[in-house]
Backbone bond lengths (Angstrom), bond angles and torsions (degrees), N, CA, C in turn:
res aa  C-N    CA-C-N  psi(-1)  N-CA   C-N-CA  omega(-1)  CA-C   N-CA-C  phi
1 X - - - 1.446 - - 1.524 111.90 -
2 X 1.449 102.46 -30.06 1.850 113.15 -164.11 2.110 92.79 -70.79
3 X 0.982 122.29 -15.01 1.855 130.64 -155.12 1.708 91.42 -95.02
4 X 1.286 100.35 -59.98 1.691 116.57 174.44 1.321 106.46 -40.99
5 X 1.649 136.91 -49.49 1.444 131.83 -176.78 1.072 103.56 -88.46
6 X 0.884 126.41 -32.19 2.078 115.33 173.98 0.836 109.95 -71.92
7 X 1.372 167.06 -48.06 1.622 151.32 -162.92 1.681 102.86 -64.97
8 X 1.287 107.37 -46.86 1.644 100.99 178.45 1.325 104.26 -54.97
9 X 1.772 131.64 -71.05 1.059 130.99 -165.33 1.732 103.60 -42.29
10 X 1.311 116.89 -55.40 1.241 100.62 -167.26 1.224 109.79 -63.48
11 X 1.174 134.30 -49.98 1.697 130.86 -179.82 1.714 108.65 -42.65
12 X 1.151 109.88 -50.42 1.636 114.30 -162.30 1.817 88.08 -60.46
13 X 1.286 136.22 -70.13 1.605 128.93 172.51 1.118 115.81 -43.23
14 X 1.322 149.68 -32.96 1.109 129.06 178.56 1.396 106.17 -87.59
15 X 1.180 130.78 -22.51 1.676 131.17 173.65 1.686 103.98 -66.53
16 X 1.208 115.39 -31.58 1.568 100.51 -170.56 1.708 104.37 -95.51
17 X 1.645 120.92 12.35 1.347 118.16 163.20 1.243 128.19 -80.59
18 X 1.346 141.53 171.85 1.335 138.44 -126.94 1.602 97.22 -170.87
19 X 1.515 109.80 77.96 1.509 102.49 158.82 1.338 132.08 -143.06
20 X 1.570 122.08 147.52 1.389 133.44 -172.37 1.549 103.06 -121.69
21 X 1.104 109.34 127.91 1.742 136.30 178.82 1.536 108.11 -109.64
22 X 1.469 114.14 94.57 1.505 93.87 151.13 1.629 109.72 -125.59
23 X 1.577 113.24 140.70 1.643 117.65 -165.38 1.332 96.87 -82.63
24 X 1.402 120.18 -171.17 1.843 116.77 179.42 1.987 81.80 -102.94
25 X 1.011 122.14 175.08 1.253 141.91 158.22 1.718 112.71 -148.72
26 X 1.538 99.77 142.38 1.333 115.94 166.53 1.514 127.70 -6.24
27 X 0.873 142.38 91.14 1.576 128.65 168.81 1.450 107.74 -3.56
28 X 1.515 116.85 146.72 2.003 106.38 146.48 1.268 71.78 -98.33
29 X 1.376 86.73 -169.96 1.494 137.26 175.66 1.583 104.03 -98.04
30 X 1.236 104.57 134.34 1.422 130.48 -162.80 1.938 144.23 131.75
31 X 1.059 117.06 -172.15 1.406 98.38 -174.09 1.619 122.94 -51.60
32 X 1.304 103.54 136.84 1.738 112.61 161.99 1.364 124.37 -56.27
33 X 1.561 128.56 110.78 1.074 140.20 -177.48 1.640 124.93 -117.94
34 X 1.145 113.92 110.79 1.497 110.27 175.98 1.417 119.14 -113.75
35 X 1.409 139.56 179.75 1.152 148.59 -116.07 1.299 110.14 -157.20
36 X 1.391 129.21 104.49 1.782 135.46 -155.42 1.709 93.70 -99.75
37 X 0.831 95.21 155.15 1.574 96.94 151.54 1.909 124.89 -69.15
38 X 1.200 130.61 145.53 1.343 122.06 -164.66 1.665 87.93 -96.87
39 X 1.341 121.70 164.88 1.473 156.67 -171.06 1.737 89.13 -95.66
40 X 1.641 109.02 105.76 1.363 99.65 150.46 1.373 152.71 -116.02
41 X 1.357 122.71 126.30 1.285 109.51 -131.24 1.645 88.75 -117.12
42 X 1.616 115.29 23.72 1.335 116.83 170.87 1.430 137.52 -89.53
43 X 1.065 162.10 -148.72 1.823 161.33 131.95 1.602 87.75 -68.90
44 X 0.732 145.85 -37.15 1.751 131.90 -116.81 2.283 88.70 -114.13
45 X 1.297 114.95 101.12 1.148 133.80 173.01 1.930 100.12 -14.30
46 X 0.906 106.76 143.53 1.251 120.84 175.39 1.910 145.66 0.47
47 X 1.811 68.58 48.40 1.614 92.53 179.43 0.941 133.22 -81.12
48 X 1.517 130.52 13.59 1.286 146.59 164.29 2.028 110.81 -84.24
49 X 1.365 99.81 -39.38 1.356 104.25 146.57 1.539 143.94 -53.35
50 X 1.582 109.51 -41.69 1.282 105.44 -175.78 1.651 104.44 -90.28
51 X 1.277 119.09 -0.63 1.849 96.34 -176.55 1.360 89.53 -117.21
52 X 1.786 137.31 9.51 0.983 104.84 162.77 1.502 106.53 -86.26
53 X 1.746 126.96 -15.32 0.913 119.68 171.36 1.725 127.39 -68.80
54 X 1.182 104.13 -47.95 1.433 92.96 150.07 1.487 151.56 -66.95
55 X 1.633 98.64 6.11 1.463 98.89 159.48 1.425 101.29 -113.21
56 X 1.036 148.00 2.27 1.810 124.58 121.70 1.038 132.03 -19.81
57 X 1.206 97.93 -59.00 1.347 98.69 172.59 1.614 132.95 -81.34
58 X 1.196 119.23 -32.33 1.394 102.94 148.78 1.443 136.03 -85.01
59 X 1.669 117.21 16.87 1.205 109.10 151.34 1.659 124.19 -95.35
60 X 1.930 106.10 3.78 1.375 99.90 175.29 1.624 87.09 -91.19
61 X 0.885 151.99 -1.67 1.456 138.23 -146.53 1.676 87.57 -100.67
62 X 1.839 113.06 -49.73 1.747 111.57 173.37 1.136 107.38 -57.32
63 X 1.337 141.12 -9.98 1.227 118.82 -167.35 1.592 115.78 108.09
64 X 1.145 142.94 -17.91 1.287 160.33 -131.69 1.896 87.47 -89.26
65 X 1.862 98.40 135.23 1.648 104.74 -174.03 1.691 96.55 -87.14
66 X 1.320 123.11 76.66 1.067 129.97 140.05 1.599 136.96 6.93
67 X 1.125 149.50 78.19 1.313 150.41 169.30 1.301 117.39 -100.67
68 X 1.457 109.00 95.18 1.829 100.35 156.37 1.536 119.58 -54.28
69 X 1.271 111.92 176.21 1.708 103.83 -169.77 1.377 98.87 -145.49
70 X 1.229 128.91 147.56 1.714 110.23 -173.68 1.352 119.55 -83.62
71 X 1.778 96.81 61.12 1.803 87.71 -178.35 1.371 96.76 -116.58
72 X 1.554 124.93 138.85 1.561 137.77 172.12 1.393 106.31 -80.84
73 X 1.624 109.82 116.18 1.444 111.42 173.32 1.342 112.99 -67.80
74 X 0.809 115.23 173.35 1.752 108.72 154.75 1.547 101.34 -145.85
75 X 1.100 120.56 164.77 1.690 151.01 -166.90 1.413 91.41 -69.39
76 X 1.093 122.84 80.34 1.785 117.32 174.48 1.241 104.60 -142.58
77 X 1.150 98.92 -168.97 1.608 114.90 165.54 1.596 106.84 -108.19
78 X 1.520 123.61 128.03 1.588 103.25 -179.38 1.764 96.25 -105.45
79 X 1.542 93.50 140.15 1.686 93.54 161.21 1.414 112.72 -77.53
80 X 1.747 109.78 173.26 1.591 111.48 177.87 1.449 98.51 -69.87
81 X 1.016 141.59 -40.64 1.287 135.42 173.94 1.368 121.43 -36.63
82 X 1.293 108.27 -53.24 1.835 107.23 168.95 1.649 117.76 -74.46
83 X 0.689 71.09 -25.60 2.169 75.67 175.89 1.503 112.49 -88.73
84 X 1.590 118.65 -19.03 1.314 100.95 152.47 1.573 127.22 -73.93
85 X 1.733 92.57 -32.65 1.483 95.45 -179.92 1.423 103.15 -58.96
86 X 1.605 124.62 -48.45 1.571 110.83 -179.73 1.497 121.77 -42.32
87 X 1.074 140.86 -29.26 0.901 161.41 15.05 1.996 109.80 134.12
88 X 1.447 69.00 -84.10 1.923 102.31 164.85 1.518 112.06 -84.67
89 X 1.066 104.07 -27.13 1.560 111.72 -176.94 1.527 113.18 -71.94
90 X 1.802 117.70 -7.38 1.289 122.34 -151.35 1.770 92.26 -94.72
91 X 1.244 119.02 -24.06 1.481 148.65 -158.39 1.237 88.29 -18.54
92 X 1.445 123.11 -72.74 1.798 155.96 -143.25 1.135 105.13 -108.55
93 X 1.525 131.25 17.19 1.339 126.76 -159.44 1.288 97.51 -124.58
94 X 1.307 151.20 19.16 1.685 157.45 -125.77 1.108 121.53 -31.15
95 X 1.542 104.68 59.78 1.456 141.08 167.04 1.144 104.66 -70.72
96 X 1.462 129.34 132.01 1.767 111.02 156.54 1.642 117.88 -116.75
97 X 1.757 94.09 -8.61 1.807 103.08 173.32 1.506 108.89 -140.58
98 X 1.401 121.79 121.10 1.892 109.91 153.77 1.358 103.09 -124.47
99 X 1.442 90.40 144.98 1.257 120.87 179.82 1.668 118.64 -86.70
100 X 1.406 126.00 149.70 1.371 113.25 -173.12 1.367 87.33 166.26
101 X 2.352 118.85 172.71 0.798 105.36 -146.27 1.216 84.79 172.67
102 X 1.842 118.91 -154.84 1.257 138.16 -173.63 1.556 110.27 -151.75
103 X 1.177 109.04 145.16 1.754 105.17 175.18 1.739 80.92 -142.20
104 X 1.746 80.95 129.89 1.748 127.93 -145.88 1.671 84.98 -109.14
105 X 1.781 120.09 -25.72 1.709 121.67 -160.62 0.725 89.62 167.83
106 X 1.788 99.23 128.11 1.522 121.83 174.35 1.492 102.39 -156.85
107 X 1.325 110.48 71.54 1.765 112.83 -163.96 1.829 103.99 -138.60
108 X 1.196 115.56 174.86 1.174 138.61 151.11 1.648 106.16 -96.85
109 X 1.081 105.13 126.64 1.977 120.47 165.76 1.512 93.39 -74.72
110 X 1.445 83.35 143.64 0.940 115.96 168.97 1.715 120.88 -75.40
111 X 1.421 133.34 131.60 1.324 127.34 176.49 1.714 110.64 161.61
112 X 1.114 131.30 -136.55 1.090 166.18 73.35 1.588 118.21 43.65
113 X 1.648 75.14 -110.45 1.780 83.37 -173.36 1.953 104.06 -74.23
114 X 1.319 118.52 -30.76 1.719 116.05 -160.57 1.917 119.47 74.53
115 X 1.376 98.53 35.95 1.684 93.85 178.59 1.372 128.02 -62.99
116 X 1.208 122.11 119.21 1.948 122.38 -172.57 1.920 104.21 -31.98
117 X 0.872 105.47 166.15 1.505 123.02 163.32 1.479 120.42 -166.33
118 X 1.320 116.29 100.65 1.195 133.40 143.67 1.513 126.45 -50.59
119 X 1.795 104.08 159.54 1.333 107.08 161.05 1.599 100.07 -177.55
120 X 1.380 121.38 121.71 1.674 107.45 -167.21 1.534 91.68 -159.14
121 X 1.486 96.07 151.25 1.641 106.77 -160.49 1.705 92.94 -127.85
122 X 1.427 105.73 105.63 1.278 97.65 177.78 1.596 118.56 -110.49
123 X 1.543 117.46 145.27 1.575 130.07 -171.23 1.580 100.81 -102.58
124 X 1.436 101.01 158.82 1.661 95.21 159.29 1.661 81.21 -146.89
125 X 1.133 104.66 144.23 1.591 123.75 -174.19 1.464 101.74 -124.51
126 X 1.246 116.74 139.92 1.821 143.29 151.42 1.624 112.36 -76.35
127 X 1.879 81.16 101.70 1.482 69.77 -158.02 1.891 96.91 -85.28
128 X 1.226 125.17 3.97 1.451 133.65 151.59 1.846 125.50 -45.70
129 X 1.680 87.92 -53.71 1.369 106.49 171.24 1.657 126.31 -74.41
130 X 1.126 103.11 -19.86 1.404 121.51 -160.92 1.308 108.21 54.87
131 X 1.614 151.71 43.49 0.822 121.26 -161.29 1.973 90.10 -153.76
132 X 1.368 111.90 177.55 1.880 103.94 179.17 0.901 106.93 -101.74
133 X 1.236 117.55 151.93 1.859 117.02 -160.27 1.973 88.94 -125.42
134 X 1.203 96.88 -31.57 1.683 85.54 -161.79 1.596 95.92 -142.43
135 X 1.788 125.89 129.19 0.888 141.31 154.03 1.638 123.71 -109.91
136 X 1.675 110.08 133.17 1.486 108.84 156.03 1.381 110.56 -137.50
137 X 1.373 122.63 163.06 1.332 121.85 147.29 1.444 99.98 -128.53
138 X 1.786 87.14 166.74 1.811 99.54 173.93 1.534 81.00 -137.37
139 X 1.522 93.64 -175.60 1.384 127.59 -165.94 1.540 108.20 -171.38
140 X 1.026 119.87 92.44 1.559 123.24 159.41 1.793 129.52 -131.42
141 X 1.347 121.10 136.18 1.466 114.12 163.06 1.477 117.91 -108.98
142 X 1.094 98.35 159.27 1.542 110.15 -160.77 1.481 124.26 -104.42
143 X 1.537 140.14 168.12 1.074 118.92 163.33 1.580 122.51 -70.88
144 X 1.448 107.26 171.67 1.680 108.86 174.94 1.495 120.20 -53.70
145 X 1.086 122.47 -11.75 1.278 122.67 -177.81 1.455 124.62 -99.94
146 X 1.339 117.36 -9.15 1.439 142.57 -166.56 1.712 93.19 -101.69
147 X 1.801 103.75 146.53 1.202 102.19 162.33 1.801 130.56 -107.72
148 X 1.345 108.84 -168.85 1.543 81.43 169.43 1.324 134.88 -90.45
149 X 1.283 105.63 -4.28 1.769 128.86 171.58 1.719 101.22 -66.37
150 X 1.249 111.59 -55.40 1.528 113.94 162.19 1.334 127.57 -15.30
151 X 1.056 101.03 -97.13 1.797 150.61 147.39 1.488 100.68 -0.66
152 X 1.709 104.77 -61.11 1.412 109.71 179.68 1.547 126.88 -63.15
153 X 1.457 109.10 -57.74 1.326 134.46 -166.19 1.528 89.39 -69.37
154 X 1.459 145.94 -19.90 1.720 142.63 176.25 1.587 89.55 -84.69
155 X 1.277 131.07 -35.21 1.331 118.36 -177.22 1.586 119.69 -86.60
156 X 0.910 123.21 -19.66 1.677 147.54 166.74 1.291 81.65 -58.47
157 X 1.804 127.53 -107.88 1.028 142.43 177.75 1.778 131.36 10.01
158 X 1.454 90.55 -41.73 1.613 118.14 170.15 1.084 109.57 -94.96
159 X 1.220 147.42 -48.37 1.345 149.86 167.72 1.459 135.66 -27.75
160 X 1.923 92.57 -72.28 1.449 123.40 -179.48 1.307 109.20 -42.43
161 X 1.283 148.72 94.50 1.303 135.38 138.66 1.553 128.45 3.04
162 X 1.003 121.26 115.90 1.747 117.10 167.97 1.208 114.12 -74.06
163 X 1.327 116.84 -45.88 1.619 108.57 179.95 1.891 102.63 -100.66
164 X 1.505 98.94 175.61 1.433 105.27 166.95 1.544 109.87 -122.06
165 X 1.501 119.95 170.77 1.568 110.83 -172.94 1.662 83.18 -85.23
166 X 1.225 120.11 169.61 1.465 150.61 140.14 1.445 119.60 -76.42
């Protein structure tokens, strides 16, 4: 009888877990792309930081030729104003794309259950062209069991472009 109540229990916990895997892979070959800090335009402490960090990481996971740039973040909040200036600053840096953006929601709701909610508007700019080559946003909330790092990195995932224009 004791075998009969455990298989449910275990199924019912592992059904209400919440995970996204992406590995780094190899560079291709192709344009140099680096990684701004995002614009946050939420309550929630320095969330313009954490989804640009997690879309680092899922653009090393596509493959994306990666360039750090010698700029020191610091623990802030950046306005669009400084991230354009980063921006301009990329000129001489043999950057040819950064990515960056806004997070619109990055909370737990309030209620009950507490389901994540996202919302993030991501750019990719030429930084040759000076100009934006590629816009998305998403918007999703999640179940109670999911977090918002989750939540995010599945919406990144969908977002990110695989290729870049030429």
């Amino acid at each position: 009888m004791k075998k009969l109540l455990i298989a449910p229990v275990v199924f019912f916990a592992f059904s209400c877990s919440s995970t996204v895997v992406n590995l780094h892979k190899s560079p291709k070959d192709g344009p140099t792309i680096t990684i701004l800090p995002f614009e946050n335009n939420t309550e929630t402490p320095l969330a313009g930081l954490r989804v640009a960090s997690i879309t680092e990481g899922v653009a090393s996971s596509k493959g994306y030729n990666l360039k750090r740039v010698a700029f020191t973040y610091q623990q802030k909040e950046y306005s669009a104003e400084e991230i354009n200036r980063l921006i301009r600053d990329l000129q001489d840096k043999g950057v040819d794309y950064a990515i960056t953006g806004s997070v619109n929601e990055f909370r737990y709701k309030a209620g009950i259950d507490g389901e994540p909610a996202v919302s993030i508007t991501l750019k990719v700019y030429s930084v040759k062209d000076n100009r934006i080559v590629y816009t998305a946003t998403a918007s999703k909330s999640g179940w109670y069991y999911q977090s918002v790092s989750t939540l995010t990195q599945k919406l990144i995932n969908k977002i990110l472009p695989d290729v870049f224009p030429r």
